[in-house]
C-alpha positions in Angstrom: 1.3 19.7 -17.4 1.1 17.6 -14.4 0.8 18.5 -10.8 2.1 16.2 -8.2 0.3 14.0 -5.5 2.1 11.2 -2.8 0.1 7.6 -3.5 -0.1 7.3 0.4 -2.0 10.3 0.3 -4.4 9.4 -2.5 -4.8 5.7 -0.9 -6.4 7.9 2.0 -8.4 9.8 -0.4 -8.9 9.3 -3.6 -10.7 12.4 -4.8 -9.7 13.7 -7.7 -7.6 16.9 -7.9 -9.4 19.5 -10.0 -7.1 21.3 -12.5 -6.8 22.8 -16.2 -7.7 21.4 -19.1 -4.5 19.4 -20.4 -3.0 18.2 -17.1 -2.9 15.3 -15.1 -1.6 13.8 -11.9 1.7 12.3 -11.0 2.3 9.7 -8.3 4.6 9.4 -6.1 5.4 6.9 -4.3 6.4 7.4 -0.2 7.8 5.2 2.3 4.3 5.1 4.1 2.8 3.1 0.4 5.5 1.1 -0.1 4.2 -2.5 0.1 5.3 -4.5 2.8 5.8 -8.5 3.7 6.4 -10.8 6.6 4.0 -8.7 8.9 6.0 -5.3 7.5 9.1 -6.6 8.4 10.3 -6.6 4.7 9.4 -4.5 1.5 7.4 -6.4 -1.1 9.2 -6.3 -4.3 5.8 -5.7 -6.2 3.3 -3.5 -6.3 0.2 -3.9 -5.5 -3.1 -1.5 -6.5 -3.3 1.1 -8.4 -2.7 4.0 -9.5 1.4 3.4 -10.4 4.1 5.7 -9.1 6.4 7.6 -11.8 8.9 7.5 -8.8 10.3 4.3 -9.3 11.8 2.0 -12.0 8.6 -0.6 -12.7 9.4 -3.8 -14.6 6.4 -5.8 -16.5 7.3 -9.4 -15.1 5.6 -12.9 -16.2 6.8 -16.4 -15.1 5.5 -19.8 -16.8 7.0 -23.1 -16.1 7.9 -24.6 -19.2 9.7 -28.3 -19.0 10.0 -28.3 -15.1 11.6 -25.3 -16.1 10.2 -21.4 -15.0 10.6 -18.8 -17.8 10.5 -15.2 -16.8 9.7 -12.3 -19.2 10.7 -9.1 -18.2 10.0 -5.6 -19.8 11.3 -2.5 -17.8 9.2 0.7 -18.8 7.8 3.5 -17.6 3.8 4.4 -17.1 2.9 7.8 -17.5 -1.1 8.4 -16.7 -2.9 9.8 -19.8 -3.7 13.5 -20.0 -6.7 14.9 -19.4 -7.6 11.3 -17.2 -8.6 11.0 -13.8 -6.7 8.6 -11.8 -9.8 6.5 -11.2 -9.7 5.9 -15.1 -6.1 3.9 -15.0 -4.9 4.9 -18.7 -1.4 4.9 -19.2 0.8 5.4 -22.0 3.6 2.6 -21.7 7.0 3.8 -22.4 9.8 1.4 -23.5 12.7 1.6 -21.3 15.5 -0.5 -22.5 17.2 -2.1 -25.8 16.5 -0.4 -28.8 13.5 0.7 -28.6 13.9 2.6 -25.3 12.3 6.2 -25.3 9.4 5.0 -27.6 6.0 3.9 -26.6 4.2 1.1 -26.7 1.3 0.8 -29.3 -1.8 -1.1 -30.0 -2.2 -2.9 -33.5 -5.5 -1.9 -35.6 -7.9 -5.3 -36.1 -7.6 -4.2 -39.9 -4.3 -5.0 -40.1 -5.3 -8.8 -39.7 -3.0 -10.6 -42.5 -3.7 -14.1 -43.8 -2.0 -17.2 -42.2 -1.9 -20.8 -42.8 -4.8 -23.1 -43.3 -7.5 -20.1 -43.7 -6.5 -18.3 -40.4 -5.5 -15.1 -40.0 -3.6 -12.9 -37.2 -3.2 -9.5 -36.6 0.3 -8.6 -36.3 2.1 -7.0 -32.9 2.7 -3.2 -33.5 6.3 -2.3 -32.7 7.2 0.4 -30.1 6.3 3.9 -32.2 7.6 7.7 -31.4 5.8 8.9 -28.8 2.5 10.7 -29.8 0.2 11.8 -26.3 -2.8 12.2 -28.5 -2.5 8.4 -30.6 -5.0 6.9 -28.6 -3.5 3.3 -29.7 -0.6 4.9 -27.9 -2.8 4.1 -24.3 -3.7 1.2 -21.9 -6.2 0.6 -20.0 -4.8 -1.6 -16.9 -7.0 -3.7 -15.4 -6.5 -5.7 -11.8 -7.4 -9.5 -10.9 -8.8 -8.3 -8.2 -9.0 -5.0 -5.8 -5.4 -4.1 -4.3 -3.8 -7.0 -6.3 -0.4 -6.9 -7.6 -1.5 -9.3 -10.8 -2.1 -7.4 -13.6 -3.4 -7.0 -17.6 -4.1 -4.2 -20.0 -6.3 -3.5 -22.9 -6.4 -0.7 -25.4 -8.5 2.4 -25.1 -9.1 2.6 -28.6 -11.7 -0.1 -29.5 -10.3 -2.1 -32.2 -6.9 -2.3 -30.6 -4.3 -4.8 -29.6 -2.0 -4.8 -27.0 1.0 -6.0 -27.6 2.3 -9.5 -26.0 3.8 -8.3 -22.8 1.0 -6.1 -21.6 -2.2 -8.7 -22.8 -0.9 -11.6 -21.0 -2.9 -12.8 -18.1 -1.8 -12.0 -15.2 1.6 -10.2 -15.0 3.2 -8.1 -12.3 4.8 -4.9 -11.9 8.3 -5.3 -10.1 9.6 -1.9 -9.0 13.1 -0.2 -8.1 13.3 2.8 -6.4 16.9 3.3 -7.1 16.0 6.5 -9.4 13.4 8.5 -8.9 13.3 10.5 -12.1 14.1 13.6 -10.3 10.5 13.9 -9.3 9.6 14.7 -5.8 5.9 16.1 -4.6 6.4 20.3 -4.7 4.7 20.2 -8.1 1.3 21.6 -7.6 0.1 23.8 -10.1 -0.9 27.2 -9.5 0.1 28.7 -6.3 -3.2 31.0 -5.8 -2.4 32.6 -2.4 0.8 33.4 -3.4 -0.1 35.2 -7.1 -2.5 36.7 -5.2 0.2 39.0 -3.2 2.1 42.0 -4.1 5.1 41.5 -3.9 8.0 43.5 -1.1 10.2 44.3 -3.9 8.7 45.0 -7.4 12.2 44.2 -9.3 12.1 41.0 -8.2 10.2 37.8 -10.0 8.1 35.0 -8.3 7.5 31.3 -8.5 3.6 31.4 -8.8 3.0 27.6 -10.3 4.9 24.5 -11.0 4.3 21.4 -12.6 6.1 19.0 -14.3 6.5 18.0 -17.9 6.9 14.2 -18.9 9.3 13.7 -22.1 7.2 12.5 -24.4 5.8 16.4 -24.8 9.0 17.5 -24.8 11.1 17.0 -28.5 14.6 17.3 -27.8 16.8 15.5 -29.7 17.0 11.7 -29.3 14.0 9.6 -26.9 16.6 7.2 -25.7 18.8 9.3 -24.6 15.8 12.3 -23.3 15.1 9.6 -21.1 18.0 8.7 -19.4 18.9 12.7 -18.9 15.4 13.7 -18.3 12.0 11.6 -18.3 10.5 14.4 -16.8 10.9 18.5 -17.3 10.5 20.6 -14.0 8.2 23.9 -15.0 7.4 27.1 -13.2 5.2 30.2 -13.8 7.1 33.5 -12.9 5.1 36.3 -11.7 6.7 40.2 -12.1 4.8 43.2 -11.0 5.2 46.5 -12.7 4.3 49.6 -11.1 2.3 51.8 -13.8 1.9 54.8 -11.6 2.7 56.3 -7.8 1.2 59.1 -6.0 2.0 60.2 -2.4 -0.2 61.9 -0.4 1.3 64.7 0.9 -1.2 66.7 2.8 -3.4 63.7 4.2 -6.5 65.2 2.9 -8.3 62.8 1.0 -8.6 58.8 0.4 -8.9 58.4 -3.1 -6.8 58.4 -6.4 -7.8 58.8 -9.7 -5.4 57.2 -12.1 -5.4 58.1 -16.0 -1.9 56.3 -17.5 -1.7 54.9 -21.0 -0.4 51.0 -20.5 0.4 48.9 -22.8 -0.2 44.8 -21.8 2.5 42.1 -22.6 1.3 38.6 -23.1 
């Protein structure tokens, strides 16, 4: 479950939100932490820093020249922060989000897969894009920055004898963003609502929005990943709150302040 913060607010402080075991924090991105150009006249069309925003539609980009020629390499996918990770830490998983392998995530190839090649050298093979699994630790990436607030980029894998694949290992690429979808996210996701669980409620018949979060697809197994993501990267959640009265007693001649309750009730979990 992940609770919601905007990235202007975190770039202002960056302290970490303190929540439940198996949650994390989604970013989004504002119109005050959009990077700007040409003295804020224009809107970069990179990012730069970290943490990324799920808000938008990033693109890994590279560009070589090649022949007098410029190459660019493009990936378009979407970075989910791993569970159970601070910010600060900057572990994503890396979801595919186009061609055939869209919906699927990115993995890390195992060193002990290294196969033989050609006069005595050997390689270890790119893993191809897997189903989803949160708790694959080749499934996550470390990204790492050239320098502080930079928009160049590189990742490694968390687990210690992992690869990354081509497009997140080469030095340096960038991370082109969209914000013509926003996933349906917006910052109203933030966990439990304590003052308002806290209440009784005006009208016991009635049922109240205590918590939300929001649930990213890749916990979510519901039919097909390619098309889960184009419906529905990520699932809105609340907690519903109901009180039931167990017991009334008026207090008809005003004579004393205390009750004494003695009711058989049974608990529903």
């Amino acid at each position: 479950m992940y609770v919601t913060r905007r990235l202007s607010e975190y770039q202002r402080n960056r302290s970490e939100l303190p929540e439940s075991p198996n949650s994390g924090v989604l970013i989004i991105q504002d119109e005050e932490s959009r990077p700007t150009c040409c003295f804020g006249s224009c809107y970069r069309a990179t990012l730069k820093g970290l943490p990324f925003p799920q808000n938008a539609n990033l693109i890994v980009s590279e560009s070589r020249i090649f022949l007098n020629q410029t190459i660019t390499y493009i990936d378009p996918v979407v970075f989910i922060p791993v569970l159970d990770q601070p910010l600060s830490s900057n572990r994503y998983y890396v979801i595919k989000r186009g061609g055939k392998h869209s919906g699927k995530a990115s993995a890390n190839a195992k060193e002990e897969d290294r196969v033989p090649c050609c006069f005595c050298f050997s390689y270890v093979p790119e893993a191809k894009p897997q189903e989803a699994d949160p708790n694959d630790i080749y499934q996550q990436f470390q990204i790492h920055q050239k320098r502080s607030s930079s928009r160049y980029y590189t990742a490694t894998s968390v687990a210690p004898n992992g690869k990354p694949p081509e497009f997140l290992k080469r030095k340096y690429w960038n991370a082109e963003y969209s914000t013509s979808e926003d996933f349906g996210l917006k910052d109203d996701a933030k966990g439990i609502y304590t003052e308002i669980r806290s209440e009784l409620p005006s009208d016991f018949n009635t049922s109240v929005v205590v918590g939300k979060w929001y649930v990213p697809f890749i916990f979510v197994k519901e039919g097909n990943a390619k098309d889960q993501l184009k419906s529905s990267a990520y699932y809105s959640m609340i907690l519903l709150q109901r009180w039931e009265e167990v017991y009334s007693c008026e207090n008809a001649y005003n004579e004393n302040r205390e009750v004494v309750v003695d009711v058989e009730w049974n608990q529903k979990l």
